[in-house]
MIDOSE-1310 file (N, C-alpha, C; in nm, 2 decimals, decimal comma, always signed):
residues 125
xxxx	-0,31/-1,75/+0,71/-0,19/-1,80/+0,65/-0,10/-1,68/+0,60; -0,19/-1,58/+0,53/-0,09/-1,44/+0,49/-0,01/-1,40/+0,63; -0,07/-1,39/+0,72/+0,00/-1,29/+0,79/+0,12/-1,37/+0,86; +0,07/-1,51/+0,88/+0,23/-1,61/+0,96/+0,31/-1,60/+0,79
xxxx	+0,30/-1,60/+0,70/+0,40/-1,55/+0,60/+0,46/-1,42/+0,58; +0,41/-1,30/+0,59/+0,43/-1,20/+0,62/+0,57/-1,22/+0,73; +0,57/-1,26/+0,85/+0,61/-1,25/+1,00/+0,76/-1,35/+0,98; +0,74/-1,38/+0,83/+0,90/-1,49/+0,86/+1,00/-1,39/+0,80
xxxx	+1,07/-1,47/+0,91/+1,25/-1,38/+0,85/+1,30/-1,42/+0,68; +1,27/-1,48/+0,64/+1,32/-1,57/+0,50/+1,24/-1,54/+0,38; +1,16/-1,38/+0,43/+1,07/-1,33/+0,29/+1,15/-1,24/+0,24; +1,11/-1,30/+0,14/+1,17/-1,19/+0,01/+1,04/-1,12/-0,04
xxxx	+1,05/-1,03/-0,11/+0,97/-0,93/-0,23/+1,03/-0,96/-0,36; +0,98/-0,95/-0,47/+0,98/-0,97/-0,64/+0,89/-0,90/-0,69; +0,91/-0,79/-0,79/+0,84/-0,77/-0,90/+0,85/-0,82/-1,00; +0,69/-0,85/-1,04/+0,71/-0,91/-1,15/+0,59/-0,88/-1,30
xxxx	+0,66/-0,85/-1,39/+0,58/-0,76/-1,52/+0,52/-0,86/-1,65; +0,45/-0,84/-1,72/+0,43/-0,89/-1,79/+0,39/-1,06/-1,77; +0,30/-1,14/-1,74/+0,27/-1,25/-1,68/+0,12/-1,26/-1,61; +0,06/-1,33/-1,73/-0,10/-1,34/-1,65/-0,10/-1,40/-1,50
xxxx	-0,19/-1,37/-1,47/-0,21/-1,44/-1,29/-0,22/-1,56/-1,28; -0,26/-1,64/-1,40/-0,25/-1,80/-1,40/-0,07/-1,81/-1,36; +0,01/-1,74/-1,36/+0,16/-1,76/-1,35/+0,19/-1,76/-1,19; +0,07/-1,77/-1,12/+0,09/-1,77/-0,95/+0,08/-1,91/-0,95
xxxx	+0,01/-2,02/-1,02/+0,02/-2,14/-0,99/+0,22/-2,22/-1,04; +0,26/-2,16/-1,11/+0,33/-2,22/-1,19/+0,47/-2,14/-1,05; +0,43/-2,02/-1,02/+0,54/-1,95/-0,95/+0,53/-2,05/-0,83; +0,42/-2,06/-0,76/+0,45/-2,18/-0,64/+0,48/-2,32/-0,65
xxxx	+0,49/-2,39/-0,76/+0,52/-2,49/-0,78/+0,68/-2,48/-0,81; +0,69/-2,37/-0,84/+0,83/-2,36/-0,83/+0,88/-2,34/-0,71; +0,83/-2,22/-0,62/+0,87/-2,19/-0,49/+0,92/-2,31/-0,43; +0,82/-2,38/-0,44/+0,81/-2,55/-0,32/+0,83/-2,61/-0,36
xxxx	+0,97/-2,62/-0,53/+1,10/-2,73/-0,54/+1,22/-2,67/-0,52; +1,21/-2,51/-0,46/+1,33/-2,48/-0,48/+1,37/-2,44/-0,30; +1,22/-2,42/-0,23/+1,22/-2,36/-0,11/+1,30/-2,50/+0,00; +1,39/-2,49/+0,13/+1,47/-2,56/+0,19/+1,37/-2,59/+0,28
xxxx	+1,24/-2,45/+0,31/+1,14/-2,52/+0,41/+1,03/-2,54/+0,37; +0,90/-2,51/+0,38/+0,78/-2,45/+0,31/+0,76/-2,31/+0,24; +0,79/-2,29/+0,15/+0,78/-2,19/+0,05/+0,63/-2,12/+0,05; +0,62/-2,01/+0,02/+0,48/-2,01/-0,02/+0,50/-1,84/-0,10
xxxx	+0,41/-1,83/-0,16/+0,37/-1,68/-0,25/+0,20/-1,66/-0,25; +0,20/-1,51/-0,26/+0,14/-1,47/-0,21/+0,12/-1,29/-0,34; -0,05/-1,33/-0,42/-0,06/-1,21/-0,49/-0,13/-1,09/-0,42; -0,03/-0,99/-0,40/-0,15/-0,87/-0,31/-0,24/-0,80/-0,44
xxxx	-0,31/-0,76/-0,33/-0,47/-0,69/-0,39/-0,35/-0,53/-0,46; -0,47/-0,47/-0,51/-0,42/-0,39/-0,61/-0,38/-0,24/-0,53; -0,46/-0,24/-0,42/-0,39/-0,13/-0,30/-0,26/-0,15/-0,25; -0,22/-0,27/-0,21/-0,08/-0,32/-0,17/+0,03/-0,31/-0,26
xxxx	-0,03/-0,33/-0,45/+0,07/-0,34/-0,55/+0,09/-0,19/-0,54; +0,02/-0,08/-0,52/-0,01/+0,05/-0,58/+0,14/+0,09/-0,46; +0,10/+0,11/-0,33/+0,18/+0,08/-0,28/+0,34/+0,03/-0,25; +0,38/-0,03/-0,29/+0,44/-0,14/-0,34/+0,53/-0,01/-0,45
xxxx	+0,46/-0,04/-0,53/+0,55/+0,04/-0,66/+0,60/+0,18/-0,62; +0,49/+0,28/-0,55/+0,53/+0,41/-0,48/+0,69/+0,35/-0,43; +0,66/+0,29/-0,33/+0,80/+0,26/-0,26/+0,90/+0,24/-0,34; +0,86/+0,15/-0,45/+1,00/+0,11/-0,50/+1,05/+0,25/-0,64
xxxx	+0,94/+0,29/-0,63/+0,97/+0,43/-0,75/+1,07/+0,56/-0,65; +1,06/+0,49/-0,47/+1,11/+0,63/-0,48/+0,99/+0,77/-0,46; +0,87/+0,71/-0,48/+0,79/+0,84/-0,44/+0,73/+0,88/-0,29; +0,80/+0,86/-0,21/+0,83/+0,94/-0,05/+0,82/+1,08/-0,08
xxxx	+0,71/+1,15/+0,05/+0,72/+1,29/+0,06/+0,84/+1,30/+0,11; +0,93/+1,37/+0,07/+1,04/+1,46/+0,14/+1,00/+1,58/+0,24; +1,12/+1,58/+0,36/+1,05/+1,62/+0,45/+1,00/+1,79/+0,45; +1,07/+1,87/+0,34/+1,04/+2,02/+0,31/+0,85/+2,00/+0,27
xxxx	+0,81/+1,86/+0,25/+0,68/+1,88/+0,18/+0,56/+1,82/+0,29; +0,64/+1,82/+0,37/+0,53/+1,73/+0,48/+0,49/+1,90/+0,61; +0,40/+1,88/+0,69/+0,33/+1,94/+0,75/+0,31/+1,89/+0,84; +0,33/+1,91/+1,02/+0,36/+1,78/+1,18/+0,17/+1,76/+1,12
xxxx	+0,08/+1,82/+1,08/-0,04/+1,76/+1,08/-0,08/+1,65/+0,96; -0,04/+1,70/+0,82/-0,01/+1,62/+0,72/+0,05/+1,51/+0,74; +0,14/+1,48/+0,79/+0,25/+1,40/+0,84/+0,16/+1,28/+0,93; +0,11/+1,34/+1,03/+0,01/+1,25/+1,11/-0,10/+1,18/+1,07
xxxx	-0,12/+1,27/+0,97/-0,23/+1,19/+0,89/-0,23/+1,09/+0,78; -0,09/+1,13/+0,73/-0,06/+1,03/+0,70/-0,02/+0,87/+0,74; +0,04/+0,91/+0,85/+0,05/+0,78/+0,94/-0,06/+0,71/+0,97; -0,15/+0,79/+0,98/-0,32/+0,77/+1,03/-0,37/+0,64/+0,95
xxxx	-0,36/+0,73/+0,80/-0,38/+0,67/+0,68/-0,32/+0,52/+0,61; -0,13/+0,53/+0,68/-0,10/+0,42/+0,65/-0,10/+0,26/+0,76; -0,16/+0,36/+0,89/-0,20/+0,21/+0,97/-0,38/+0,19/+0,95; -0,45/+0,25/+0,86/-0,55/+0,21/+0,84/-0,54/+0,11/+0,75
xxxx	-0,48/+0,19/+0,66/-0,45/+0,06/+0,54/-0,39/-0,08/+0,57; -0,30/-0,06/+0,73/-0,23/-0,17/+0,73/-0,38/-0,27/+0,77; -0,43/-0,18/+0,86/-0,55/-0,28/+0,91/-0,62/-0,33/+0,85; -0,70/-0,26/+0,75/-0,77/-0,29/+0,61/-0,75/-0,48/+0,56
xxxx	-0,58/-0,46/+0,51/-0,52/-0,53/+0,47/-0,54/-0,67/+0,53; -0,51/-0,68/+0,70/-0,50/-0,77/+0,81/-0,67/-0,82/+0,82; -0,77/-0,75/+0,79/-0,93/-0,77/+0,85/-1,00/-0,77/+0,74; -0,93/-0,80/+0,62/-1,00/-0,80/+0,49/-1,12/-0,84/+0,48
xxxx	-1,09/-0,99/+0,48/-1,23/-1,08/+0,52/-1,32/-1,10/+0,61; -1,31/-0,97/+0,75/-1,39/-0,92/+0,84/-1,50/-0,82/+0,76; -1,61/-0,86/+0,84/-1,72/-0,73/+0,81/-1,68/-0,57/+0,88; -1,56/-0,57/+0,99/-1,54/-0,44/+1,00/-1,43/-0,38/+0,84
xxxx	-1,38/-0,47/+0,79/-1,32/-0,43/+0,69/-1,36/-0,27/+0,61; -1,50/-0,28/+0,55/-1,57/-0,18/+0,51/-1,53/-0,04/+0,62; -1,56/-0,06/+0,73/-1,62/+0,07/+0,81/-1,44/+0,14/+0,83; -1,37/+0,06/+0,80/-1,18/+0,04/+0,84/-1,16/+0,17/+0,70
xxxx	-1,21/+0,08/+0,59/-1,19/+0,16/+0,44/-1,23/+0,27/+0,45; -1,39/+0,28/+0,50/-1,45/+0,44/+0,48/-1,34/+0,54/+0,57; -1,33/+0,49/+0,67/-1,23/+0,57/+0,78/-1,10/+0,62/+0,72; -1,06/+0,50/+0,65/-0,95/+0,53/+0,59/-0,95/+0,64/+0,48
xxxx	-1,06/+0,62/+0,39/-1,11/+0,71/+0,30/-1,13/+0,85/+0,33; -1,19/+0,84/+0,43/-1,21/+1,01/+0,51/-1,06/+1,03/+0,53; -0,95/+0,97/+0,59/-0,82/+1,02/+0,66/-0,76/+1,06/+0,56; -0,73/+1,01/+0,43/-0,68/+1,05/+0,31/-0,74/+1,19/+0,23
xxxx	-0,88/+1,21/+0,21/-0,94/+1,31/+0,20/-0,86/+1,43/+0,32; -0,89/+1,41/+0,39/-0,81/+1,55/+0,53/-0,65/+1,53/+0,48; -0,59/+1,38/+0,46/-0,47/+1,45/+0,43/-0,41/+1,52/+0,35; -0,49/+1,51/+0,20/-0,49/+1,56/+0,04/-0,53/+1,69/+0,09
xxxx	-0,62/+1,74/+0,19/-0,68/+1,90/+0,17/-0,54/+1,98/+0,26; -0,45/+1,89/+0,37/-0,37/+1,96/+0,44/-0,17/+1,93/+0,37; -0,19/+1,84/+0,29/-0,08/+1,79/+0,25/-0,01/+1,95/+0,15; +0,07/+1,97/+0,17/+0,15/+2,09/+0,10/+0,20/+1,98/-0,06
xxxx	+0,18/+1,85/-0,07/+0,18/+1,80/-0,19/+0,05/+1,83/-0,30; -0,04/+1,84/-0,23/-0,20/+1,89/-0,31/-0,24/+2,05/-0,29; -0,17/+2,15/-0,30/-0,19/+2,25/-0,31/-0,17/+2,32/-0,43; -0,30/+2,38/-0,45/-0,32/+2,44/-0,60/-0,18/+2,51/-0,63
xxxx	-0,18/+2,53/-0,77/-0,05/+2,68/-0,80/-0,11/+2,83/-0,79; -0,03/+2,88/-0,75/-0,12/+3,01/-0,74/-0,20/+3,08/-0,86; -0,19/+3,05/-0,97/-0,20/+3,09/-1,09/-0,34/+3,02/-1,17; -0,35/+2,90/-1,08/-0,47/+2,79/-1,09/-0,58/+2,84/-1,04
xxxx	-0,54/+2,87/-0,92/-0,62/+2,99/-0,80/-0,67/+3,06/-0,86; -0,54/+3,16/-0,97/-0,67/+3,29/-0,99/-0,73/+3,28/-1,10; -0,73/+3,18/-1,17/-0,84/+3,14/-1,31/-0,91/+3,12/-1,23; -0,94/+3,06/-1,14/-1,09/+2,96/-1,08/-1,20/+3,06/-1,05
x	-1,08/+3,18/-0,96/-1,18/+3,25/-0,91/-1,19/+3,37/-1,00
């Protein structure tokens, strides 16, 4: 049901603050007096909010900070997640996450966003 929701032209996105999660019942009962077809809402897991907010904050690597291998790996990283997302409730879900986990790890060690200051460097050593 998520993903034939996802795929319609007539979705919108909402943030929404302050409001316990009992307020998803009260938000679809609203959706489906105000919706012209079948309405429906939908709460993402806390990876998709995390997500979700990056984008709307605006926190994109800019391209002076990206690396053609960084870069790749990040893409790596964000179609893992997309899959993650889609095979949740599959048992490959897990082995999707670890993979994903490893991809993010290599992208943090090659990303020119996670590199120490030089000055960090020479306390350490």
């Amino acid at each position: 049901m998520a993903s034939e929701m996802l795929e319609r032209e007539d979705l919108s996105i909402y943030v929404v603050a302050g409001v316990p999660k009992s307020f998803k019942k009260k938000l679809q009962k609203f959706v489906g007096s105000e919706s012209k077809s079948d309405g429906d809402v939908m709460l993402l897991d806390e990876e998709m909010t995390e997500w979700v907010l990056a984008q709307v904050k605006g926190e994109k690597r800019r391209s002076h900070e990206k690396t053609p291998g960084s870069s790749a790996l990040w893409r790596a990283y964000r179609a893992l997640s997309a899959a993650r997302y889609h095979l949740q409730d599959q048992p490959i879900e897990a082995k999707i996450r670890n993979l994903r986990d490893q991809i993010e790890e290599l992208w943090r060690d090659t990303s020119p966003l996670h590199e120490e200051p030089e000055e960090e460097l020479e306390e350490v050593g």
